[in-house]
C-alpha positions in Angstrom: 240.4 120.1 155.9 239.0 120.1 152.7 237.0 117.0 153.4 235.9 118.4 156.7 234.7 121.8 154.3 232.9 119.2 151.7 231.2 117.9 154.8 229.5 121.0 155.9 228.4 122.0 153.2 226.9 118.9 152.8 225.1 119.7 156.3 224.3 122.9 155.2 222.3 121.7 151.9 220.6 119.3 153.6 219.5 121.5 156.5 218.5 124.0 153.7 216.1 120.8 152.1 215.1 119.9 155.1 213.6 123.5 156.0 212.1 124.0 152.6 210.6 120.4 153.6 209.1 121.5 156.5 207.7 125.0 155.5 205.5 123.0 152.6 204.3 120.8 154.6 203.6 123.5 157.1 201.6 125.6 154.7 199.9 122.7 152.8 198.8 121.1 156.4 197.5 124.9 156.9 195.3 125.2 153.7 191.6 125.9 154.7 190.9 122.7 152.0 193.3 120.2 154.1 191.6 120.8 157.3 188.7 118.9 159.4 188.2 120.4 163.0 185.3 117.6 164.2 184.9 120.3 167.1 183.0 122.1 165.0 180.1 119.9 164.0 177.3 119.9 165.7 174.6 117.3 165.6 171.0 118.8 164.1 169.3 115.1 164.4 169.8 111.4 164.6 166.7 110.3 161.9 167.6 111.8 159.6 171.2 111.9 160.7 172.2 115.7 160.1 175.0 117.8 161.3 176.1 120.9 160.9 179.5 122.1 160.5 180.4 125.5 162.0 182.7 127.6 159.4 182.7 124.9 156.6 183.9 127.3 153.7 186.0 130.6 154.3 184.5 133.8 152.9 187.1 133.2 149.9 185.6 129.9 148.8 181.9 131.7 149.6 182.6 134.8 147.5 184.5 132.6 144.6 181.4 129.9 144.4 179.1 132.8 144.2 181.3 134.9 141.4 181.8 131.8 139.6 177.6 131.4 138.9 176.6 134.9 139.0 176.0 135.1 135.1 175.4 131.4 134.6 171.7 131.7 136.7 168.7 130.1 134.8 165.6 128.6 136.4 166.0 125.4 138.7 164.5 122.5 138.0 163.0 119.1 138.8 163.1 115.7 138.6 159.9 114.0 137.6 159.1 111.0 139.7 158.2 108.7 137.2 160.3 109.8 134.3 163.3 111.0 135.9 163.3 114.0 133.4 163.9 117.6 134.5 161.0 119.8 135.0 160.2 123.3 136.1 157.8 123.4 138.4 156.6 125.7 141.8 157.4 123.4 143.5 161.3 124.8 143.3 161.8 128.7 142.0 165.2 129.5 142.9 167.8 130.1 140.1 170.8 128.2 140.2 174.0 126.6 137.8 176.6 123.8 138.1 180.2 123.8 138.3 182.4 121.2 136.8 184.2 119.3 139.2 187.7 121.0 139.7 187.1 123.6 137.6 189.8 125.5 139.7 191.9 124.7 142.5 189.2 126.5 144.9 186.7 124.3 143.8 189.0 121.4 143.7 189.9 122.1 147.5 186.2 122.2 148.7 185.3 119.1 146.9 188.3 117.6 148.7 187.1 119.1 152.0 183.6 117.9 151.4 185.0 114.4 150.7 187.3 114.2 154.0 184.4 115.7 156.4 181.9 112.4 154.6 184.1 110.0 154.5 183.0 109.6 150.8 184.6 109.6 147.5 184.9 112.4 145.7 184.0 110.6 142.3 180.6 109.7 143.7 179.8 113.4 144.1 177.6 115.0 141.5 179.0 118.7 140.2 178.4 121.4 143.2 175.4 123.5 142.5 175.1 126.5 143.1 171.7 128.2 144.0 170.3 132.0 144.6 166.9 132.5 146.3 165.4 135.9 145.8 162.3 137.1 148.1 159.7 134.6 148.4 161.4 132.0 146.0 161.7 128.4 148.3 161.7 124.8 148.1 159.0 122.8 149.0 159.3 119.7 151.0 160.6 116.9 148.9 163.4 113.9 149.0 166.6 114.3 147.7 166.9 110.4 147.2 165.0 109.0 143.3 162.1 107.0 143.0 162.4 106.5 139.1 165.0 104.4 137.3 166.7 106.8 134.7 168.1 108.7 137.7 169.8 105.7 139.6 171.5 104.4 136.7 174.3 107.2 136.8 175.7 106.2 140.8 172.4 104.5 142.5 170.8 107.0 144.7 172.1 109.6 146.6 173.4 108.7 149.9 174.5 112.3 151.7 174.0 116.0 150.5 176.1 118.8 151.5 174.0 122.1 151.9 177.0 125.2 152.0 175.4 128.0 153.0 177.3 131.2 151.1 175.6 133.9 152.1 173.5 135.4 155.3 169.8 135.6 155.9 168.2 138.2 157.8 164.5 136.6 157.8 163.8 132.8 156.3 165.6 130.5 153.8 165.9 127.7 156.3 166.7 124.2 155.6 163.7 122.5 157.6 163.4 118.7 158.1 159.4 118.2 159.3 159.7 114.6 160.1 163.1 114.7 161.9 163.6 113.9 165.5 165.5 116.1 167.2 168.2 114.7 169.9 167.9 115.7 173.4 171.4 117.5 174.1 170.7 120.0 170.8 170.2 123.7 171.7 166.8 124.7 169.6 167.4 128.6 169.1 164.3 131.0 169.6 161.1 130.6 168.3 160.9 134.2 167.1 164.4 133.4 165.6 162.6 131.4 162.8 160.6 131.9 160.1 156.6 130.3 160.1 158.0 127.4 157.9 160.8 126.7 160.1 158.4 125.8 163.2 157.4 123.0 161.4 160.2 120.8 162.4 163.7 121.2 162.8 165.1 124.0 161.1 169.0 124.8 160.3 169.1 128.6 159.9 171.4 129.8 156.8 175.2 131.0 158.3 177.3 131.9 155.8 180.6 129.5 155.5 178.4 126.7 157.4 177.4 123.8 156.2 174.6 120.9 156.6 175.6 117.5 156.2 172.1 115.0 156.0 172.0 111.0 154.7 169.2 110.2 152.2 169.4 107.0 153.3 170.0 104.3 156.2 173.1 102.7 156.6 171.6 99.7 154.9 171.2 101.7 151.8 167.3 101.5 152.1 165.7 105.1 151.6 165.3 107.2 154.9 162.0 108.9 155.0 162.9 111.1 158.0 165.2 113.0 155.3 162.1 114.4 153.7 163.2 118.4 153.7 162.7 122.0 152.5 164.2 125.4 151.6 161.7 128.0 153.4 160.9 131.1 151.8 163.1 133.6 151.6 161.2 137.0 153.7 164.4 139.5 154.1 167.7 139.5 152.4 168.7 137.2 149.2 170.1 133.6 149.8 173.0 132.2 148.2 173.9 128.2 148.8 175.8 125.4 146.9 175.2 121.9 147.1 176.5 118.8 146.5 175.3 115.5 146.0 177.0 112.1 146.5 176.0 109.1 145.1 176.3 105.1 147.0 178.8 104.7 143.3 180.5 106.5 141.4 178.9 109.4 139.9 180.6 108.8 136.5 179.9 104.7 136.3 176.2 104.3 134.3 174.7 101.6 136.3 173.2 98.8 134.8 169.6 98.3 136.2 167.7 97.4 133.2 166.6 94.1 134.2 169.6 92.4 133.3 170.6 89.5 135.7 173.7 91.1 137.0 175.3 92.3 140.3 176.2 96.3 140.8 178.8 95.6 143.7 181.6 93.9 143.4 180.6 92.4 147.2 177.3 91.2 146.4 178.4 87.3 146.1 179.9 88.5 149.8 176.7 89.9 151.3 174.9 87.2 149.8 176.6 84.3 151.6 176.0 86.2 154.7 172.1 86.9 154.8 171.5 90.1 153.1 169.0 89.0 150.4 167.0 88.4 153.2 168.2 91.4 156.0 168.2 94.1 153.2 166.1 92.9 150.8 165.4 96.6 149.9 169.2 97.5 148.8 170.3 93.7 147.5 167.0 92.7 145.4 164.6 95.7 145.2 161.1 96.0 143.6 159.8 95.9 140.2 160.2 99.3 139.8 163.8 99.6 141.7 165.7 96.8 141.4 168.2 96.2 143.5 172.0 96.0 143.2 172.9 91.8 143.8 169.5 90.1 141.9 172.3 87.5 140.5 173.8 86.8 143.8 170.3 86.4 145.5 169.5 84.3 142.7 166.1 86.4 141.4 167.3 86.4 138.1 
């Protein structure tokens, strides 16, 4: 008897574990940050390739981005082409701030959302900025990929930006793409649902929770010129967005592109043997200005 006691309790406990198990992994699988639902991207274009996902962020994580930069706000800035030094410039008059990566676990759980939806990882990502556009304040059309070396060094370029849209817009603040193609099965809402600016191409109107998913760059690596892009003016309401920029490296490895015969990737020897010096010469050698990633492997150097 007392064996057969010893033995149900041991049942018990471990049906007690087991429970406790489950319900974890129940509410960790059901954690807004753990979650992809690929039924809710929709595709805005195929060059550039852009998507949007539908209810990216839940009003929490919008609210908590947006309390976290409030009274950190100063004057955004720009990168000079040929310097790669940070600018003002009316070319870009919102207001924005970083936040340092997993600075909580909210921001920790939208970096690892961002990195599941991409596919990319989450130490090539730059900090998340966030951005506030008041009336009239915009973006004009520009690349979000470098042309200068000082900015490459830190990750090579960016590959992929994540536009989170925090807040509603009654009249402008559109992300449009002019040079984009748009594919044949996308709806395209209203003309008189867009601002002026947004006519001009393909236009993702702000949502708040949604987000916009674009690639800098071809799969090759080589820049994408279709990704050209801007932030329309804001006409009614205040816009509130964060961003986040990932990098073809690590964000926190300082590249070595001084001249120095060397290879970036630890494939390059790979690629080489296979024909990419010559198929990509754009990503494996470069230019004078940009060189590329293998210059030892395609024996340049």
């Amino acid at each position: 008897m007392a064996i057969e006691r010893i033995y149900s309790l041991q049942i018990l406990i471990l049906n007690l574990i087991a429970s406790i198990l489950y319900q974890s992994c129940e509410s960790f699988l059901t954690t807004p940050s753990s979650i992809i639902n690929p039924s809710k991207v929709k595709q805005v274009s195929w060059k550039p390739r852009a998507f949007v996902y539908e209810g990216f962020l839940t009003d929490l994580e919008c609210d908590h981005l947006i309390s976290l930069a409030k009274s950190e706000l100063k004057r955004s800035a720009v990168a000079d082409n040929v310097s790669g030094q940070s600018k003002l410039s009316e070319v870009r008059t919102s207001s924005g701030m970083f936040i340092p990566k997993g600075k909580d676990p909210i921001v920790a759980g939208i970096e690892d959302k961002i990195s599941t939806w991409t596919f990319l990882p989450k130490e090539n990502g730059e900090d998340i900025q966030v951005l506030r556009y008041e009336h009239g304040q915009k973006y004009d059309p520009h690349y979000d990929y470098f042309t200068d070396k000082v900015n490459i060094a830190r990750g090579g370029h960016r590959i992929a930006t994540v536009l989170m849209y925090l807040t509603n817009v009654t009249k402008g603040g559109e992300t449009v793409f002019p040079q984009a193609e748009e594919p044949s099965r996308r709806r395209t809402p209203p003309k008189d649902y867009l601002s002026e600016c947004a006519k001009k191409g393909i236009a993702v109107k702000p949502r708040r929770g949604d987000a916009l998913l674009f690639f800098s760059l071809f799969p090759t690596a080589i820049p994408d010129q279709n990704s050209l892009h801007a932030g329309c003016p804001v006409i009614e309401g205040e816009k509130w967005s964060a961003t986040k920029w990932i990098h073809v490296d690590s964000f926190e490895k300082n590249l070595d592109i001084g001249g120095n015969c060397t290879d970036l990737n630890e494939s390059c020897e790979r690629w080489a043997a296979l024909g990419e010096c010559t198929k990509n010469r754009e990503y494996m050698i470069g230019t004078a200005e940009l060189p590329g990633y293998c210059r030892r492997s395609c024996k340049v150097c």
